[in-house]
CHARMM-style PDB file with segment names, atoms N, HN, CA, C and O in Angstrom:
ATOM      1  N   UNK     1     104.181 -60.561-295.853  1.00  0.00      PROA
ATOM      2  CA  UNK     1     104.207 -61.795-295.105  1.00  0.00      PROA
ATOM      3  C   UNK     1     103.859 -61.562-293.631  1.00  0.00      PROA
ATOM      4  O   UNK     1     102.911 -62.167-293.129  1.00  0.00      PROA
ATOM      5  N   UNK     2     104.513 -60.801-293.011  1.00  0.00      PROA
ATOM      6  HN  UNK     2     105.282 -60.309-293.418  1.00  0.00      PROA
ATOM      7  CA  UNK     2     104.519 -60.564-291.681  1.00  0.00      PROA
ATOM      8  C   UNK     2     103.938 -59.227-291.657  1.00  0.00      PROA
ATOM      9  O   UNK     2     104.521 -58.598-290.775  1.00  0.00      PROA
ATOM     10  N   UNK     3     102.890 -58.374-292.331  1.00  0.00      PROA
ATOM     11  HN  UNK     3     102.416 -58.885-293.048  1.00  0.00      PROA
ATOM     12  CA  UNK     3     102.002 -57.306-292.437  1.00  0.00      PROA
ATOM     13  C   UNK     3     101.753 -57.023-290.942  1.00  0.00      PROA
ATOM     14  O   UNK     3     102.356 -57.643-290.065  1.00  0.00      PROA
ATOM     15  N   UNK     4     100.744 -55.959-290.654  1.00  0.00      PROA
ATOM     16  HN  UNK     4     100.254 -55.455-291.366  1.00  0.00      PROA
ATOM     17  CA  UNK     4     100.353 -55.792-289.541  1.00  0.00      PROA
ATOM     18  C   UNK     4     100.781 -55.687-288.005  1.00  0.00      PROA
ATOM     19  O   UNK     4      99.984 -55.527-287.081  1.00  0.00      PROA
ATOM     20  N   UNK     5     102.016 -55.791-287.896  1.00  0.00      PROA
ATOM     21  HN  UNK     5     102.663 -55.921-288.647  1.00  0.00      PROA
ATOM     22  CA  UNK     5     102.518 -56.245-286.576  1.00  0.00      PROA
ATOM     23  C   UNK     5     103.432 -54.675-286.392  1.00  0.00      PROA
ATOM     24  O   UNK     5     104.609 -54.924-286.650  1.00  0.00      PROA
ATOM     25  N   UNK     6     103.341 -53.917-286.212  1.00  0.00      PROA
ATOM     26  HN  UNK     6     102.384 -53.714-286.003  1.00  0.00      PROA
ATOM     27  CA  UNK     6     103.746 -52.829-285.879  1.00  0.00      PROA
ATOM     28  C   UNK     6     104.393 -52.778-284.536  1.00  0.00      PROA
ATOM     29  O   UNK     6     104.244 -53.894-284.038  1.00  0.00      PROA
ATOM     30  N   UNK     7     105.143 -51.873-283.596  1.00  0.00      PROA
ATOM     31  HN  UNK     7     105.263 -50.966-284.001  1.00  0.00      PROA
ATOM     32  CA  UNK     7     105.234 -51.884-282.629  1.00  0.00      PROA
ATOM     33  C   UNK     7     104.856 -50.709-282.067  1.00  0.00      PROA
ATOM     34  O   UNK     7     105.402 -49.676-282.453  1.00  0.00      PROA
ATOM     35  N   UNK     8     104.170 -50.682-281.376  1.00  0.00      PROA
ATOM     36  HN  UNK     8     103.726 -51.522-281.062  1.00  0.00      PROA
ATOM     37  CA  UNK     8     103.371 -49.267-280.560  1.00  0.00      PROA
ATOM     38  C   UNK     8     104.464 -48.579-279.593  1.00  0.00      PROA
ATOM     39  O   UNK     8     105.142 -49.432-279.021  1.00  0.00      PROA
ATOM     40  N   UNK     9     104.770 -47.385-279.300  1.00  0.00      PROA
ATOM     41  HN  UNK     9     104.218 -46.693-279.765  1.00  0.00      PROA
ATOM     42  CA  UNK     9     105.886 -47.107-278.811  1.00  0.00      PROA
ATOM     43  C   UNK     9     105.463 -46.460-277.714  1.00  0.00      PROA
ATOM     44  O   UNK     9     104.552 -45.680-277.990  1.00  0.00      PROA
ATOM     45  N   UNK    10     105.706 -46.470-276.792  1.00  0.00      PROA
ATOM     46  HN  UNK    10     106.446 -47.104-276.568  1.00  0.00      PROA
ATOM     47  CA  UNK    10     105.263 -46.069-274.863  1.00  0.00      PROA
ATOM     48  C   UNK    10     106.116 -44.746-275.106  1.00  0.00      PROA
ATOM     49  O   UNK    10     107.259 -44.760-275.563  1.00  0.00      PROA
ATOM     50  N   UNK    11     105.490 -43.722-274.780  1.00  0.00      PROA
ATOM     51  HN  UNK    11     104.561 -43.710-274.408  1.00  0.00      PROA
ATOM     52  CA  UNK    11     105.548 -42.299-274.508  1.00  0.00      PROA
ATOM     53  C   UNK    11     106.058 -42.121-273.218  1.00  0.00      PROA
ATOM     54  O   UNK    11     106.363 -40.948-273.003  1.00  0.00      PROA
ATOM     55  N   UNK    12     106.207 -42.705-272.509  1.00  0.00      PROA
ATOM     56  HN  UNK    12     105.960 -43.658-272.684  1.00  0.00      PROA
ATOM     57  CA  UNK    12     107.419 -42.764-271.242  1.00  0.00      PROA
ATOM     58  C   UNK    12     108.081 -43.234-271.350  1.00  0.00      PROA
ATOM     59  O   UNK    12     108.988 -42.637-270.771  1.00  0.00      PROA
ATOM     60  N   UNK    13     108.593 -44.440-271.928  1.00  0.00      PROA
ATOM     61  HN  UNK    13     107.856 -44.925-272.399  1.00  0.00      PROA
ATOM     62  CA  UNK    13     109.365 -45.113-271.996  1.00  0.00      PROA
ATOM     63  C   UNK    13     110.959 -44.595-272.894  1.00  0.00      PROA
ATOM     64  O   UNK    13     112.171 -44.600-272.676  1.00  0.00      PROA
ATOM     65  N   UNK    14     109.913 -44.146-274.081  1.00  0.00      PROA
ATOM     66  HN  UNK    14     108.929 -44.141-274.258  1.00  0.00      PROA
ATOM     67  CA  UNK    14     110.747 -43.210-274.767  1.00  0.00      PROA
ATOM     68  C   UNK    14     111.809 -42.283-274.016  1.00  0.00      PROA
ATOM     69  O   UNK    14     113.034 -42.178-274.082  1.00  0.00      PROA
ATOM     70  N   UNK    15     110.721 -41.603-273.208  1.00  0.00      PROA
ATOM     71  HN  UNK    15     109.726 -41.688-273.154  1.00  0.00      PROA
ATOM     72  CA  UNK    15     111.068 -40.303-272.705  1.00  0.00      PROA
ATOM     73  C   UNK    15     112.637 -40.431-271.215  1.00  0.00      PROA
ATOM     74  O   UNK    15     113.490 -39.642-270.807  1.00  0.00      PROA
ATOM     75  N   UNK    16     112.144 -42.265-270.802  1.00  0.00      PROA
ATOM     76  HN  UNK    16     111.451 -42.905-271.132  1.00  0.00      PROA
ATOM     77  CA  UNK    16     113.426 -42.323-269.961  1.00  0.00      PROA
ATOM     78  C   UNK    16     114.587 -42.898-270.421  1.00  0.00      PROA
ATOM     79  O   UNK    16     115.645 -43.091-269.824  1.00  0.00      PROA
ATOM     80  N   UNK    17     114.201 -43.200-271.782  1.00  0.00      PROA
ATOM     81  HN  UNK    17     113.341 -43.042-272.267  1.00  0.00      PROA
ATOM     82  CA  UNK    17     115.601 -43.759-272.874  1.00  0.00      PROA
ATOM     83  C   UNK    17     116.044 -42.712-273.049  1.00  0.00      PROA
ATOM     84  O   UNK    17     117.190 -42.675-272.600  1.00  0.00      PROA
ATOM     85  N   UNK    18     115.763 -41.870-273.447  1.00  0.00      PROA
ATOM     86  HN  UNK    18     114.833 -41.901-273.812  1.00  0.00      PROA
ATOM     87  CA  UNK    18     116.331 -40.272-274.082  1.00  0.00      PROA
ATOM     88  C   UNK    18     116.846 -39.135-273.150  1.00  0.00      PROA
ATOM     89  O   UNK    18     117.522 -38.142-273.417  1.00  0.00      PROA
ATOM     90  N   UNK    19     116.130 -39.745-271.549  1.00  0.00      PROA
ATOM     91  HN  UNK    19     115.580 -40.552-271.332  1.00  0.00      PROA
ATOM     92  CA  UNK    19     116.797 -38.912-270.592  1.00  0.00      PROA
ATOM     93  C   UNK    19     118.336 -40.123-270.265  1.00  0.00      PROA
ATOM     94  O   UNK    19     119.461 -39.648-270.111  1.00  0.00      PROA
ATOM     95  N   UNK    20     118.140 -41.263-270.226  1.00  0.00      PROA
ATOM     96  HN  UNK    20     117.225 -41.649-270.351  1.00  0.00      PROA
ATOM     97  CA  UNK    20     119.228 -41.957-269.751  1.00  0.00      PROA
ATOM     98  C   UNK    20     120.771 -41.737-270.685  1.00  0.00      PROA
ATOM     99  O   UNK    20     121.893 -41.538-270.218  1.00  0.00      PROA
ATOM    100  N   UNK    21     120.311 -41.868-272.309  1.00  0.00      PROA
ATOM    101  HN  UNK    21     119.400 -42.029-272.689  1.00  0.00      PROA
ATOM    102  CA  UNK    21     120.861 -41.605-272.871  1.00  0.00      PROA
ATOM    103  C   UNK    21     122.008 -39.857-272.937  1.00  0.00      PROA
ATOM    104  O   UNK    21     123.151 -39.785-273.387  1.00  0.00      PROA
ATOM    105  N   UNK    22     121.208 -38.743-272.354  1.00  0.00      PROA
ATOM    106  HN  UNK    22     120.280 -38.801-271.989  1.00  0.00      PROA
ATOM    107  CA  UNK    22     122.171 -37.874-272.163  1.00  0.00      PROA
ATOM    108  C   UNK    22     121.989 -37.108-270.576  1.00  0.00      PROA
ATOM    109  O   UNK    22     121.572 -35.987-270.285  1.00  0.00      PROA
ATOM    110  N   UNK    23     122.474 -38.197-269.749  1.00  0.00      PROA
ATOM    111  HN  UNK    23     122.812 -39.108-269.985  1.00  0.00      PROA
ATOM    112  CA  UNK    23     122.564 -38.039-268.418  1.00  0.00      PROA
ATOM    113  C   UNK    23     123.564 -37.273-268.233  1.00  0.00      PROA
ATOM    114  O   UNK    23     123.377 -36.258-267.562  1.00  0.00      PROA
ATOM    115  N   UNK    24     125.103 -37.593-268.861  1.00  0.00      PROA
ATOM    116  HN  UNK    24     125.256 -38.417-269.406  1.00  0.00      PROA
ATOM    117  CA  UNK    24     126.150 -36.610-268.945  1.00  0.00      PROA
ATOM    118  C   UNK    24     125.682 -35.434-269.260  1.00  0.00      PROA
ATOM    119  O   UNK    24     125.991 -34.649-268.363  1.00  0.00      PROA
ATOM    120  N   UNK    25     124.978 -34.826-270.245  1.00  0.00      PROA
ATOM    121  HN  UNK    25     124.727 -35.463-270.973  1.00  0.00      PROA
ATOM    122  CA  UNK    25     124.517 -33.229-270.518  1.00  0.00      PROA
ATOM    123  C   UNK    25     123.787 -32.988-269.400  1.00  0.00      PROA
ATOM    124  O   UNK    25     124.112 -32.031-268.697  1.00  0.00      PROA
ATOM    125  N   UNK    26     123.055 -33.527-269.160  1.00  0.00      PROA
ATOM    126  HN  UNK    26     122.791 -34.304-269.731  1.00  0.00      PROA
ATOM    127  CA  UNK    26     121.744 -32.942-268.048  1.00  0.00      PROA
ATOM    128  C   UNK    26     122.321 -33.293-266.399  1.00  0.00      PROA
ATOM    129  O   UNK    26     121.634 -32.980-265.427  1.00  0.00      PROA
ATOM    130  N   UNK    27     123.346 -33.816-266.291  1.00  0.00      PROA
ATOM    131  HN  UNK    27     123.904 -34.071-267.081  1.00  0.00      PROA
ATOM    132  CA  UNK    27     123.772 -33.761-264.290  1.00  0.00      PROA
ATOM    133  C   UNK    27     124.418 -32.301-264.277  1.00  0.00      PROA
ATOM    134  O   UNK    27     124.973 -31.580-265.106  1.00  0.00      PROA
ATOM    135  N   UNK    28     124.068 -32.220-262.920  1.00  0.00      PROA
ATOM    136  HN  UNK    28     123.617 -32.806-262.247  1.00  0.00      PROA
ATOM    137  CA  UNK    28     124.140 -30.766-262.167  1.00  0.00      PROA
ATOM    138  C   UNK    28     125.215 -31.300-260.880  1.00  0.00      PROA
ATOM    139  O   UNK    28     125.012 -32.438-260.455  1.00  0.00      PROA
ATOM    140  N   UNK    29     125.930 -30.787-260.491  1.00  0.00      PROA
ATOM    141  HN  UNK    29     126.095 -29.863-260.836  1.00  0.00      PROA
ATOM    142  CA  UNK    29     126.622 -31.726-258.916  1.00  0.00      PROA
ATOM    143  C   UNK    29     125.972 -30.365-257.761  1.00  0.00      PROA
ATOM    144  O   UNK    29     126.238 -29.164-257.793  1.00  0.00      PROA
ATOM    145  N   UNK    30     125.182 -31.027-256.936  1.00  0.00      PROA
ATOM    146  HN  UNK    30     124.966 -32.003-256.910  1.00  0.00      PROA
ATOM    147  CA  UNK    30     124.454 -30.095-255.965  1.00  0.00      PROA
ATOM    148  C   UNK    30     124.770 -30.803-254.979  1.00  0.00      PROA
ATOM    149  O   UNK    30     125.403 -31.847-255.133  1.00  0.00      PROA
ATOM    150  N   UNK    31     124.350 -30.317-253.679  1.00  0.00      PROA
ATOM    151  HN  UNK    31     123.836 -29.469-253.554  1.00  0.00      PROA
ATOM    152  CA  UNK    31     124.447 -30.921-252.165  1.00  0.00      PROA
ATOM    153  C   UNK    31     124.249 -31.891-252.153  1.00  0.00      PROA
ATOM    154  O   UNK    31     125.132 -32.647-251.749  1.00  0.00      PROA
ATOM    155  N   UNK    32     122.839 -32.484-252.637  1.00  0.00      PROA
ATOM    156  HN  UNK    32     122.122 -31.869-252.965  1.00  0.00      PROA
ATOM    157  CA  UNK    32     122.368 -34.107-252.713  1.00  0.00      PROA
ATOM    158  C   UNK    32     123.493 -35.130-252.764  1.00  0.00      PROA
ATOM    159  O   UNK    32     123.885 -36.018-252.007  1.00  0.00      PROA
ATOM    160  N   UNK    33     124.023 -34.442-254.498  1.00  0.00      PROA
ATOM    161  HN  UNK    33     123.704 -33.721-255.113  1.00  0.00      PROA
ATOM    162  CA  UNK    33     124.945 -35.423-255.272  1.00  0.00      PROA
ATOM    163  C   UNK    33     126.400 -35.328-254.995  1.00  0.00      PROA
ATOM    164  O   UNK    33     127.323 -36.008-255.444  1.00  0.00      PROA
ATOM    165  N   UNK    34     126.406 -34.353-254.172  1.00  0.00      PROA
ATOM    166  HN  UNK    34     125.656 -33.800-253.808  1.00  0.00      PROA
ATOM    167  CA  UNK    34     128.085 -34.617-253.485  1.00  0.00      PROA
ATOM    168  C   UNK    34     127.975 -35.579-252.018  1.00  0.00      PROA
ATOM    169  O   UNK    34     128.891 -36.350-251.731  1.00  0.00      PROA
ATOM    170  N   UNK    35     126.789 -35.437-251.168  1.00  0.00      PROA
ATOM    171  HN  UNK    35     126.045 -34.811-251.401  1.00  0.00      PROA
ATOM    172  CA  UNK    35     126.374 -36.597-249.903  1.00  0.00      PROA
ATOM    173  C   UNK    35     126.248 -37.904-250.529  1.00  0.00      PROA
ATOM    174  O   UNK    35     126.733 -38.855-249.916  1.00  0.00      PROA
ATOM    175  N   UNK    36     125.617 -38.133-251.763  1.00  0.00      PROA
ATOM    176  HN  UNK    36     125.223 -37.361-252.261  1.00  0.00      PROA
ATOM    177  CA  UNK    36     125.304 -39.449-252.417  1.00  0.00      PROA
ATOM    178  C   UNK    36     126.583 -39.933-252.232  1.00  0.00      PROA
ATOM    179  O   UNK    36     127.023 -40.815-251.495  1.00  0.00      PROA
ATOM    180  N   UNK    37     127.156 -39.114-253.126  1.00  0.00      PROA
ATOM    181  HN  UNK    37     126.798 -38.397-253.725  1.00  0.00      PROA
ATOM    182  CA  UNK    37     128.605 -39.854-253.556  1.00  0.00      PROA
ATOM    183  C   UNK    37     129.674 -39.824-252.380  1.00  0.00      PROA
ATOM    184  O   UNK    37     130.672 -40.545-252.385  1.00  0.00      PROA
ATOM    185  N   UNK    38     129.420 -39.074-251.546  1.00  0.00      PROA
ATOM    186  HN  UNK    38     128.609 -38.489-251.542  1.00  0.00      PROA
ATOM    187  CA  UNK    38     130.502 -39.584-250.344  1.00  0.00      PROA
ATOM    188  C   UNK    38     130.148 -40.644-249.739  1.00  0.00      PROA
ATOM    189  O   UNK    38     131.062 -41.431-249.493  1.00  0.00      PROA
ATOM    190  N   UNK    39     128.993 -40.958-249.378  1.00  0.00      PROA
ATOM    191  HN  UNK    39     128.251 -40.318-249.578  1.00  0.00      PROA
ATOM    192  CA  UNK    39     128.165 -41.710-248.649  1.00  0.00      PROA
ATOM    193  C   UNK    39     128.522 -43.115-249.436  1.00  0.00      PROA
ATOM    194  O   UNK    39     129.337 -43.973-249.099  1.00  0.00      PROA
ATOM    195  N   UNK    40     127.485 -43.076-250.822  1.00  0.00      PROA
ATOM    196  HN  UNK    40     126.823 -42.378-251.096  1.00  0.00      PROA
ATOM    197  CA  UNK    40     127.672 -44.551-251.112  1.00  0.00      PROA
ATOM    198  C   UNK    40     129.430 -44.669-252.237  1.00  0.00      PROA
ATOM    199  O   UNK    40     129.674 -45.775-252.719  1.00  0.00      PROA
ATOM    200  N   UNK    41     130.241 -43.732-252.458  1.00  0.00      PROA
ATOM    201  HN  UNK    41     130.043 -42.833-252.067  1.00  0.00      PROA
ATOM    202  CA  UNK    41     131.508 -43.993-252.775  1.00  0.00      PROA
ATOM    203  C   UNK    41     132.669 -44.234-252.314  1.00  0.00      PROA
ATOM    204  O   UNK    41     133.536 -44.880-252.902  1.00  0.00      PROA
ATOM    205  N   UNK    42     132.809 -43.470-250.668  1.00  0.00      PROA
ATOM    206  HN  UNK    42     132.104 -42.946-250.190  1.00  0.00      PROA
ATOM    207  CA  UNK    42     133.507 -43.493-249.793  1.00  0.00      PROA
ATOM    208  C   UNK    42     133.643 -43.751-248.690  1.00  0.00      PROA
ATOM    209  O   UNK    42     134.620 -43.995-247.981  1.00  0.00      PROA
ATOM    210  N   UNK    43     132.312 -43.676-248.501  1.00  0.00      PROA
ATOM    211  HN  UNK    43     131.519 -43.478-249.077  1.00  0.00      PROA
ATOM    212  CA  UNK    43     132.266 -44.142-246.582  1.00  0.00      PROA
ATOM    213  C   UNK    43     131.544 -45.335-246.531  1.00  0.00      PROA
ATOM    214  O   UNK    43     131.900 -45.988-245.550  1.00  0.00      PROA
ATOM    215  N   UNK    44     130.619 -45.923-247.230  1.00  0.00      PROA
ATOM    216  HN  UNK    44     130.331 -45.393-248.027  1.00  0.00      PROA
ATOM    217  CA  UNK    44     130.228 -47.129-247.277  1.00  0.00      PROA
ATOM    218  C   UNK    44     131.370 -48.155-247.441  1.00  0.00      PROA
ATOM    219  O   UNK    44     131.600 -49.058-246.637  1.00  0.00      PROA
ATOM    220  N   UNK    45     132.388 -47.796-249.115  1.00  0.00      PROA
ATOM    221  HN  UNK    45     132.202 -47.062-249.768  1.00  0.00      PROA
ATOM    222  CA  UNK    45     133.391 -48.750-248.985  1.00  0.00      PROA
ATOM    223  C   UNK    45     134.390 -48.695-247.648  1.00  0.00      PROA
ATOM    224  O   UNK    45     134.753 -49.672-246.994  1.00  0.00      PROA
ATOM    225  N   UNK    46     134.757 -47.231-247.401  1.00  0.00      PROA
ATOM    226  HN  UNK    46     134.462 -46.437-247.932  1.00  0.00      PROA
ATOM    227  CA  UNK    46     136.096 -47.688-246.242  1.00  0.00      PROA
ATOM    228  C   UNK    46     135.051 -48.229-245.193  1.00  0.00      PROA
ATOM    229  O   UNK    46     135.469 -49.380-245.069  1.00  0.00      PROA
ATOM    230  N   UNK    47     133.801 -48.121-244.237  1.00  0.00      PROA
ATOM    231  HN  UNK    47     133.462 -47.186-244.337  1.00  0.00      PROA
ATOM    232  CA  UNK    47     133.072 -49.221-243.116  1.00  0.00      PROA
ATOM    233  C   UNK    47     133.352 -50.722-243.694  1.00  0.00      PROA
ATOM    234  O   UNK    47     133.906 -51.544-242.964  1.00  0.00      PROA
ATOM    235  N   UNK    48     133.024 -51.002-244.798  1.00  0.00      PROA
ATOM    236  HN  UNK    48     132.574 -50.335-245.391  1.00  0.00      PROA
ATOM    237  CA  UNK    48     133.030 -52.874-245.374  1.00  0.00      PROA
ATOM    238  C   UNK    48     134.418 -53.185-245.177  1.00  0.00      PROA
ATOM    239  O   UNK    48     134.831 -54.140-244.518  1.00  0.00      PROA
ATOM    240  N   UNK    49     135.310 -52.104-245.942  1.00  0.00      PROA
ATOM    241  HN  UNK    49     134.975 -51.328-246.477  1.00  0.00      PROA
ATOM    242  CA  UNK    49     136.936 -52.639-245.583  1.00  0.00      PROA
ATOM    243  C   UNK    49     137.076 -53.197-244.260  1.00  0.00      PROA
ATOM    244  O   UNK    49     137.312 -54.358-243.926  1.00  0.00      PROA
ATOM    245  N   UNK    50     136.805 -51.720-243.274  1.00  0.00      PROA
ATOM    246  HN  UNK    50     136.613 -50.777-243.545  1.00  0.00      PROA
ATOM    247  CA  UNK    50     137.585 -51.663-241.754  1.00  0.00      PROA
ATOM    248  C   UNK    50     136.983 -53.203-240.940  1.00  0.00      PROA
ATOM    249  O   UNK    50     137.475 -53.927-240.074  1.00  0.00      PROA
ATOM    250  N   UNK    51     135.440 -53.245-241.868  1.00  0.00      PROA
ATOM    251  HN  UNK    51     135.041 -52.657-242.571  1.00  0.00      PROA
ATOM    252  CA  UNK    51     134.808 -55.136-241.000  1.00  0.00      PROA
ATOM    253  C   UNK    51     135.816 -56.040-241.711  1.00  0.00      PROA
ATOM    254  O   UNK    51     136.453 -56.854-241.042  1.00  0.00      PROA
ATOM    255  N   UNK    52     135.936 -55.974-242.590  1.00  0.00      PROA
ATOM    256  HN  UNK    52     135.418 -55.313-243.134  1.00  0.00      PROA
ATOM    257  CA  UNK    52     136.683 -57.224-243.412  1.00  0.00      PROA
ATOM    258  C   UNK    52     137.774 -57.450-242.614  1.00  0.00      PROA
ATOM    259  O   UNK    52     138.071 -58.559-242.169  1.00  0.00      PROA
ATOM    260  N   UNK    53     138.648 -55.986-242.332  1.00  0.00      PROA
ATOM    261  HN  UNK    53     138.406 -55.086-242.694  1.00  0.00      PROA
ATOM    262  CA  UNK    53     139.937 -56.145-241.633  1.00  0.00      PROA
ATOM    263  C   UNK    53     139.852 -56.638-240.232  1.00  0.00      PROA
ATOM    264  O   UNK    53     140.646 -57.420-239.710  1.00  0.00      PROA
ATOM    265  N   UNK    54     138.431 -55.906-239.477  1.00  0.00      PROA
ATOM    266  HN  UNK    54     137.786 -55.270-239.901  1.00  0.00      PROA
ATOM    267  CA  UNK    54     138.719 -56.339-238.353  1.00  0.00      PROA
ATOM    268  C   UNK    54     137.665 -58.119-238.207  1.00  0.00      PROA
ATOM    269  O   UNK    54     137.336 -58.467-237.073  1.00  0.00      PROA
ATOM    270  N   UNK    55     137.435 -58.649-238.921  1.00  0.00      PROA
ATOM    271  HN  UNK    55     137.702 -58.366-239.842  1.00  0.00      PROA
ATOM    272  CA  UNK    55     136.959 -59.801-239.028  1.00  0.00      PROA
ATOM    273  C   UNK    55     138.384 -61.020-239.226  1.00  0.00      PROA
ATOM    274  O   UNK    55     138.489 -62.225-238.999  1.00  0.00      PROA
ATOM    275  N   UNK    56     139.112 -60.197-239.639  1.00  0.00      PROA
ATOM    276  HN  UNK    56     139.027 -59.218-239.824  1.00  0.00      PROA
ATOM    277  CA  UNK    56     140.312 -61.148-239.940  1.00  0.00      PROA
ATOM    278  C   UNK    56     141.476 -61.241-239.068  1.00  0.00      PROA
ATOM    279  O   UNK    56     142.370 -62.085-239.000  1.00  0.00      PROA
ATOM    280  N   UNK    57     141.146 -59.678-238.121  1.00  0.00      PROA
ATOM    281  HN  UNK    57     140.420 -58.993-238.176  1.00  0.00      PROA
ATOM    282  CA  UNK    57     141.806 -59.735-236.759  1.00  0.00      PROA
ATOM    283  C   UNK    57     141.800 -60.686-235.797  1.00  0.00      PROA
ATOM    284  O   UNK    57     142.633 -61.377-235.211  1.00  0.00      PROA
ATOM    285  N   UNK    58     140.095 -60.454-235.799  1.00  0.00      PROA
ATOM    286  HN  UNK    58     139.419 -59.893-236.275  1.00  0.00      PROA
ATOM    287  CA  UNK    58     139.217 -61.716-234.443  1.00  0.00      PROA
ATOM    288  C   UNK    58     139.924 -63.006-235.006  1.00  0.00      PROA
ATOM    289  O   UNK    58     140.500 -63.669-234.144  1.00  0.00      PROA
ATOM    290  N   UNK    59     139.976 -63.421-236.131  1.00  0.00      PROA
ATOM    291  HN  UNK    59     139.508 -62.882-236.831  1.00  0.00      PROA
ATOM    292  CA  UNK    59     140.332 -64.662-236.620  1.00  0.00      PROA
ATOM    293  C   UNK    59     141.696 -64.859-235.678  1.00  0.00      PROA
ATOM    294  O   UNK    59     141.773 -65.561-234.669  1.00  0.00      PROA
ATOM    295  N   UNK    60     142.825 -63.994-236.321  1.00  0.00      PROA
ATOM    296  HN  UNK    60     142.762 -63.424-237.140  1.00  0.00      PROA
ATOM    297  CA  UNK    60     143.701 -63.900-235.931  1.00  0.00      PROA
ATOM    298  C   UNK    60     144.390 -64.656-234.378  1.00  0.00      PROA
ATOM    299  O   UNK    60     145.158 -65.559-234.046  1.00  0.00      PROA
ATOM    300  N   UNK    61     143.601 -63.688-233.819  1.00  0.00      PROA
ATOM    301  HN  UNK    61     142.977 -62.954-234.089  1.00  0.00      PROA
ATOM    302  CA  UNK    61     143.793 -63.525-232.317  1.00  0.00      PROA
ATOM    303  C   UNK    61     142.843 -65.095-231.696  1.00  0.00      PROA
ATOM    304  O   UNK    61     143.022 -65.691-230.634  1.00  0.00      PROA
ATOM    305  N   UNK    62     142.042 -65.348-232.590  1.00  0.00      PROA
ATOM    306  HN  UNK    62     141.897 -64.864-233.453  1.00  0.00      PROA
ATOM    307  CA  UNK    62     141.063 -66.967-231.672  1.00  0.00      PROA
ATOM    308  C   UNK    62     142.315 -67.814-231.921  1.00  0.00      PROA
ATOM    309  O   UNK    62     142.666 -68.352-230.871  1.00  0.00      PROA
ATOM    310  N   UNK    63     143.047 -68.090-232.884  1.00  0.00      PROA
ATOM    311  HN  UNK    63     142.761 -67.653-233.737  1.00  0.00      PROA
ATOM    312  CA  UNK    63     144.031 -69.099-233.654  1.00  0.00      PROA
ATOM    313  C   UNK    63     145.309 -68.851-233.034  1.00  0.00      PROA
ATOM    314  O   UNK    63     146.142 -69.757-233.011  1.00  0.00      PROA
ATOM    315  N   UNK    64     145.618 -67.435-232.399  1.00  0.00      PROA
ATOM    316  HN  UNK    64     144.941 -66.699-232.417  1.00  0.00      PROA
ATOM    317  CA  UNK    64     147.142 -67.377-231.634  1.00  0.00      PROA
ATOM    318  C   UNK    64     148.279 -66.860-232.899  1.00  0.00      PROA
ATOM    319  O   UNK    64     149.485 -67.097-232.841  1.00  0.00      PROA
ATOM    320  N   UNK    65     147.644 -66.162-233.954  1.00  0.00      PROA
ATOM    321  HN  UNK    65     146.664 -65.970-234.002  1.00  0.00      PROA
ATOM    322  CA  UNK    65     148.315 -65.912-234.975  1.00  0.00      PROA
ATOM    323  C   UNK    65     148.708 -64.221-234.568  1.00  0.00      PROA
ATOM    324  O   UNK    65     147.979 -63.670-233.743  1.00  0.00      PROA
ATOM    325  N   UNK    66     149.931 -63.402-235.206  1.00  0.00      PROA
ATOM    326  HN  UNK    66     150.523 -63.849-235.876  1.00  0.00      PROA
ATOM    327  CA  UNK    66     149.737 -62.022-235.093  1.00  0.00      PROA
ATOM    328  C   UNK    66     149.596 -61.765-236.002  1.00  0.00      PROA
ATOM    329  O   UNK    66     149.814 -62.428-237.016  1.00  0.00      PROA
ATOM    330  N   UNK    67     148.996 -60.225-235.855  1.00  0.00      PROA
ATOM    331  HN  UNK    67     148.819 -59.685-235.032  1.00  0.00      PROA
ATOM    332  CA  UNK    67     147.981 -59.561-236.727  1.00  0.00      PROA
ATOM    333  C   UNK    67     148.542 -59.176-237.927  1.00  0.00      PROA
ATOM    334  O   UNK    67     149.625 -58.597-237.844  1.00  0.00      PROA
ATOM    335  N   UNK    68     147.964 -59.396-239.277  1.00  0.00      PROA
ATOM    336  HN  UNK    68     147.084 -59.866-239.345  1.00  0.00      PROA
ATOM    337  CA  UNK    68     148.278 -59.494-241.148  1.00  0.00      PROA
ATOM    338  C   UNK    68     148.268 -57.821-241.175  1.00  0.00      PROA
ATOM    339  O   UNK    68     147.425 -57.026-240.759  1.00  0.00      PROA
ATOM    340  N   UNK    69     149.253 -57.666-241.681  1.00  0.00      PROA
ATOM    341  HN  UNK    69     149.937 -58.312-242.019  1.00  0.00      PROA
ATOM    342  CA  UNK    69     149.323 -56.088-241.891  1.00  0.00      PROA
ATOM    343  C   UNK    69     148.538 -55.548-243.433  1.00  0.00      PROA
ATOM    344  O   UNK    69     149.055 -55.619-244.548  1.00  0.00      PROA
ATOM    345  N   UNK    70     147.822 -55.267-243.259  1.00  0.00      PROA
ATOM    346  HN  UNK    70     147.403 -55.210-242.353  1.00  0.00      PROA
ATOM    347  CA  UNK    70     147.149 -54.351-244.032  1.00  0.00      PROA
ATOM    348  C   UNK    70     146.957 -52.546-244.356  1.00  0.00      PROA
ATOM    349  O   UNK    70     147.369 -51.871-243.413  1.00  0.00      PROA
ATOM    350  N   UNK    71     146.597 -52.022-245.119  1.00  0.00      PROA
ATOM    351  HN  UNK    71     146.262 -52.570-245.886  1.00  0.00      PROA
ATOM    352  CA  UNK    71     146.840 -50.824-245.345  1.00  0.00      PROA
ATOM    353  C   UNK    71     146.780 -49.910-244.121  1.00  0.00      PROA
ATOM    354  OT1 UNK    71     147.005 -48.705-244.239  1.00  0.00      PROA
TER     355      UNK     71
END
């Protein structure tokens, strides 16, 4: 009924399914990947916190309120 319709399979495509798939076997932790991960795991989140907090300070202080204790 539906004869002929095959699906042609991309030879890269393959090749980044099969790397994604065993990323756990194949990571290494090197210099790169310990800066990555401080960078965008730890120091990116605590900078967004410390604005959030001090955004809610300024609030604070325009309104005559004292300052919300946070961590």
């Amino acid at each position: 009924m539906g004869g002929g319709m095959e699906a042609n399979k991309n030879k890269f495509i393959e090749e980044w399914g099969s790397a994604r798939e065993n990323l756990e076997h194949n990571f290494r932790w090197t210099r790169r990947n310990f800066a990555l991960i401080g960078l965008f795991g730890i120091a990116i989140p605590i900078f967004v916190y410390k604005g959030i907090v001090k955004e809610f300070h300024m609030q604070d202080e325009d309104n005559g309120r004292p300052y919300r204790k946070f961590m």
